[in-house]
C-alpha positions, 0 to 999 in steps of 0.5 A, spaced: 866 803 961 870 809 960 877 808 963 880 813 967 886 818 965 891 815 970 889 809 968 889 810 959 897 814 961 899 809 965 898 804 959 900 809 953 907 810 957 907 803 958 907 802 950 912 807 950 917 803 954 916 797 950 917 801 943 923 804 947 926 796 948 931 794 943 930 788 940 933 781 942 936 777 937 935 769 938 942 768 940 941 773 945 935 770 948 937 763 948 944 765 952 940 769 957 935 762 958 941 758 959 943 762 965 938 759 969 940 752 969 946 751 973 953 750 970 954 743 972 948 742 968 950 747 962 957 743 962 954 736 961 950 739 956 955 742 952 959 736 953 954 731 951 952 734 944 960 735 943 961 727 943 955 727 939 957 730 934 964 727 934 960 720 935 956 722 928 961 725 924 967 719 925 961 715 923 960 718 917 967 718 916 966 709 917 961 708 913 964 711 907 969 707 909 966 700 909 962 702 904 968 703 898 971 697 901 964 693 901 964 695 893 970 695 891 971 688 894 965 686 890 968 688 884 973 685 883 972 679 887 964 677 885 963 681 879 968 675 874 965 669 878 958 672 876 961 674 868 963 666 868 956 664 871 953 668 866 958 665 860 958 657 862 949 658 862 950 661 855 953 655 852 949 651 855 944 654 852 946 654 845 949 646 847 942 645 847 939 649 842 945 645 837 942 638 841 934 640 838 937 641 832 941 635 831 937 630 833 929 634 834 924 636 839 924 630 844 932 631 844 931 638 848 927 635 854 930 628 854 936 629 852 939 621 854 933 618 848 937 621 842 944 618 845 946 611 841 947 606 847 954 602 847 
């Protein structure tokens, strides 16, 4: 199948004027495809995403907020609770310990057996 002279210049000339096309940059294309919406529809898509991203930056800004306010309050309000928790477990452990020692092993899991009666 051997094409034609007028068909194979036709074709030349169309890739001609393809290489003569200058080159569309994104941001070209995008705002030539938004011109096939109608500007209702642009204007609320612009609005929508603007709230949008207000909506996320004030979030953002709430949650850093709440978060310092969450962790500072844990620092000084349940930190020293957890600190004097901590110490009255410690001496009751070494209460138990002085009580194993003075009065033996039973002492430790009974500690009423060892205790003279009044």
């Amino acid at each position: 199948m051997a094409s034609s002279p007028t068909t194979s210049s036709a074709r030349i000339d169309e890739l001609e004027d393809l290489d003569n096309i200058e080159d569309e940059t994104i941001t070209e294309r995008l705002i030539g495809l938004t011109e096939m919406f109608p500007e209702s529809f642009r204007n609320f898509v612009c609005a929508t995403t603007d709230l949008t991203i207000k909506g996320t930056k004030k979030l953002y800004s709430f949650g850093g907020s709440a978060l310092w306010i969450v962790s500072t309050s844990f620092t000084v309000l349940a930190l020293p609770l957890i600190f004097e928790v901590e110490r009255a477990q410690a001496e009751e452990a070494e209460k138990q310990q002085q009580r194993q020692i003075l009065l033996g092993p039973g002492a430790a899991t009974n500690p009423g057996l060892g205790v003279p009666l009044r």
